[in-house]
N, C-alpha and C positions, 0 to 999 in steps of 0.2 A: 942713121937717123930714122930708118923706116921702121926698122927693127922695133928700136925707142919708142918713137912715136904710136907704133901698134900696140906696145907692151901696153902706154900712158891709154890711150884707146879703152887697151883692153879693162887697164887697173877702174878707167874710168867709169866704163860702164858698170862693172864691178859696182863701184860707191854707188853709182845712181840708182842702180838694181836694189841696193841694201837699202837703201836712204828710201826709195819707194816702198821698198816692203816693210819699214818699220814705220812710214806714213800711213799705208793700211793695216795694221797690226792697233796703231795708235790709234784709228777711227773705229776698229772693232773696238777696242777698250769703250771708246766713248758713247759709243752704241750702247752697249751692253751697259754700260751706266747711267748714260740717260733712259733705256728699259728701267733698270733698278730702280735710279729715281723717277720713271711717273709709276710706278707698282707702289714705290715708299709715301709717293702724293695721292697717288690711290683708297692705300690702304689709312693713311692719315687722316681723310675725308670720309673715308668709314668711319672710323673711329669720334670724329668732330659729331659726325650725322648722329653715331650710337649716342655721346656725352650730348647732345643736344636733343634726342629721345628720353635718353634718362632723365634728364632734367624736366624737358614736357608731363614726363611720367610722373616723376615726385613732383610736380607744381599741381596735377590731377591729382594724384592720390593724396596731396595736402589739403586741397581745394575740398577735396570728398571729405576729407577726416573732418576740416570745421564744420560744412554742412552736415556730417552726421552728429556733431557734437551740439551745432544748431538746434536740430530737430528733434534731441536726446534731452536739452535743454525745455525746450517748447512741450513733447510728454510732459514732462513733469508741470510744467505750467498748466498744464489741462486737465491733469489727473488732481491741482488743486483746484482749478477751475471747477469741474464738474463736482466735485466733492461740495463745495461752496453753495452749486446748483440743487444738490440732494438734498443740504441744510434746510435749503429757503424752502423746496416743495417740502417739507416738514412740516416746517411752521405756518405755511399756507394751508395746509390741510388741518393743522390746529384751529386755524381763525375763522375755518369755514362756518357759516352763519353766527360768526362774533361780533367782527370787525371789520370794516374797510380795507382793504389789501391791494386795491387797481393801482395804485402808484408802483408799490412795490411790485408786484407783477408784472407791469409795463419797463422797469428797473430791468427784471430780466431777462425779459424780450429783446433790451436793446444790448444787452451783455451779448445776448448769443448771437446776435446778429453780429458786431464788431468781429467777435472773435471767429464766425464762419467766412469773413472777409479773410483773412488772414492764419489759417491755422498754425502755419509752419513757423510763425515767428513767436519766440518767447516772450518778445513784449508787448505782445497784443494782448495776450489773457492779465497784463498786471492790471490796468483798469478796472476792466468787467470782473476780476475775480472781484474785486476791494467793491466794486458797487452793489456783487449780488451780497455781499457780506452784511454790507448797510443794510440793504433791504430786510436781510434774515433778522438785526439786529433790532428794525423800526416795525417789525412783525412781530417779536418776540414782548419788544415794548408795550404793545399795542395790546395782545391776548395779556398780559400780564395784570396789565392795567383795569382790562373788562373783566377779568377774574376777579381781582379784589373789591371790586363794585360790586361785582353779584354775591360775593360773601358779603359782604357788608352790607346791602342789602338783605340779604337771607337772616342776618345776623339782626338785624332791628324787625322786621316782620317777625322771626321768631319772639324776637322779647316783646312784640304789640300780641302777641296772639296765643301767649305764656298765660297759667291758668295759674296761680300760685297753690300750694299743695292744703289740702283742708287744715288748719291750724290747730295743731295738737304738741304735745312734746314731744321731745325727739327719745323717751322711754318704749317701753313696749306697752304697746296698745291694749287697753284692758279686754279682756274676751267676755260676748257678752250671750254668751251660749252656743251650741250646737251652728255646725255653718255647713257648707258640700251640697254635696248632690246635686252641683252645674248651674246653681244659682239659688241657694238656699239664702234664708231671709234674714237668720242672724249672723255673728260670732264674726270671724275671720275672714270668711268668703266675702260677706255683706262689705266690709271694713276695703275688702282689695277693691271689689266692684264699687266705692265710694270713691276711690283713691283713681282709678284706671277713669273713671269719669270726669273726676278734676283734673288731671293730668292732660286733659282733650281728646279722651279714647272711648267716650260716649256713643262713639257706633260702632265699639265694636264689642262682638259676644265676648263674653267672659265666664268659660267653665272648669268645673274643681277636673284633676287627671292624678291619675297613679303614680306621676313624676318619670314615665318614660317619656323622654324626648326626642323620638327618631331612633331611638336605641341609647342613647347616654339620659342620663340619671339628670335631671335638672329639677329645681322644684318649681319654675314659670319657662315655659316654651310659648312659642310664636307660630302659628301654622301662617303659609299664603294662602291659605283660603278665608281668612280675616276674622280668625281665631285665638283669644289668648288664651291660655290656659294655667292654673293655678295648682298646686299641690299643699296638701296640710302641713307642708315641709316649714310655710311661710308664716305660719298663726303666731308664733313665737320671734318675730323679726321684731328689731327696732323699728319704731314706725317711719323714721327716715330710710331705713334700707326698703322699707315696703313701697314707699312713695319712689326710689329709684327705681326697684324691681318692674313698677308696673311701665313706670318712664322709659326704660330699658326695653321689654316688650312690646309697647308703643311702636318706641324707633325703629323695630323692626318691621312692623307693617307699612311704614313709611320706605322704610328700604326697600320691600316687595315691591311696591307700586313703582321705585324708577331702576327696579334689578337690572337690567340689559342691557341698560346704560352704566348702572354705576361699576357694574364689576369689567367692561368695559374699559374703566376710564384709567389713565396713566397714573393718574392725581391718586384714585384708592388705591391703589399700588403701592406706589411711593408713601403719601401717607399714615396707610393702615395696612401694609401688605396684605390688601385683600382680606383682611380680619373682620365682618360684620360685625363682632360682639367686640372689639376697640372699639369699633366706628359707631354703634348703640350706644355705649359708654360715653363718648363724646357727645352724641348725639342727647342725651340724655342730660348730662352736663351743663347746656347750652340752653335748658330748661330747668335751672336750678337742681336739677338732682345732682351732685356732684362727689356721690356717695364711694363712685370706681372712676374717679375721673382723672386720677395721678398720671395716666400714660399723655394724656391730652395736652399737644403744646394749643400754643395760638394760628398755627395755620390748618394745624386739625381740627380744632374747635369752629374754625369760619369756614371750612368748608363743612363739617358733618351740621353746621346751623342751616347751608342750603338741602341738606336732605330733606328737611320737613317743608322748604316750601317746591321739593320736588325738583330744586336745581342741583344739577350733576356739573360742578363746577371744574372743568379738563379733563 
């Protein structure tokens, strides 16, 4: 029985010895695996933090991309804006001593004010663009309107202050001897000097020339020293081309007197591309001479009718 019972003893402790060692064997497993998993809840919670970085990240850089698309938007609103603004100081500079312009001015005063409240936003300039637009538009009205007044005025002062031409046929004037020498008494010369006087150029000299004109060959030139001048080229003219000829050289003394303004002005331009001898043709026209007057519409006739009474009409 001793024997046995040592053996059972011994078998027993045996198990208990085993059965213990693979209870600590089983708590290192569990060890090491609950290490594993909080390293795997660790690195999980990295990973959450990173995807909820990323996410902050693209919700900024989305946030950025519309405010850049805002603000990309809003340039252009300004770039028409200010364009709008260029317009109007244009036309304000047009109407300087024409027209009244405080309203429209004060239009865009409050334009810029709005839109310096708020630059970054694109819908701040839709207003104030559309109102300085108005402005340019009730400016442009406005000069447009006092233009045609002053030609139309210029256009009846000319025809009250019109001398109608000595009344003869429209053949060639008979020669009624010897004429020249800067204000001879008979012939051709006598006949221009009757002509350049009815025509309303009664002050000014009237002498025979060799038909150089500055270096071109003309047979009537204009000096601005308040000189017409005439060549025997003319003795032989129909007496309507004569009566234009001297109406024609007139005109241009009238031109001298507002030169610096008119060559100046946007209107000669457009009109008469800067042309003086259109612009005398015209001008000329508008005094019944209408001998060269085929180039002449109706808005060049009403402005070259303000030359003579010295208005430079735009």
């Amino acid at each position: 029985m001793r024997a046995s019972s040592w053996t059972l003893i011994v078998v027993s402790g045996i198990a208990v010895f085993t059965i213990t060692m693979g209870t600590i064997k089983v708590a290192e497993l569990n060890t090491v695996a609950d290490a594993r998993e909080s390293r795997l809840l660790a690195l999980e919670t990295k990973i959450d933090d990173a995807e909820s970085s990323l996410t902050d990240l693209r919700t900024t850089i989305d946030g950025e991309n519309a405010e850049a698309s805002v603000l990309a938007e809003a340039g252009k609103e300004r770039v028409a804006f200010v364009e709008a603004v260029g317009a109007l100081r244009t036309a304000l500079d047009k109407a300087a001593n024409k027209v009244d312009v405080g309203s429209q001015r004060q239009a865009a005063l409050d334009a810029q004010a709005t839109v310096a409240a708020a630059p970054a936003e694109p819908e701040t300039y839709v207003e104030p663009t559309a109102a300085v637009q108005r402005a340019t538009s009730e400016v442009d009205a406005k000069v447009n309107a006092y233009e045609a007044e002053q030609r139309r005025k210029a256009a009846a002062a000319a025809a009250r202050s019109y001398s109608a031409p000595i009344a003869r046929g429209s053949g060639s004037a008979p020669s009624t001897g010897g004429g020249g020498g800067g204000g001879g008494g008979g012939g051709w010369f006598a006949e221009m000097r009757a002509i350049l006087n009815n025509v309303g150029g009664g002050g000014y000299a009237l002498v025979e020339y060799d038909g150089n004109c500055g270096g071109v060959t003309a047979p009537a030139c204009a000096s601005s020293g308040g000189t017409i001048m005439v060549s025997s080229a003319v003795a032989n003219w129909p007496y309507v081309t004569k009566v234009w000829g001297m109406t024609h050289e007139l005109a241009h003394q009238y031109q001298f007197r507002v030169w610096k303004q008119m060559t100046a002005s946007p209107s000669y331009q457009t009109l008469f591309n800067k042309n003086p001898e259109l612009l005398a043709n015209c001008m000329a026209a508008t005094r019944g001479a209408t001998q060269a007057a085929g180039g002449c519409g109706p808005a060049q006739l009403g402005w070259a009718a303000g030359i003579w009474q010295g208005i430079v009409a735009g």
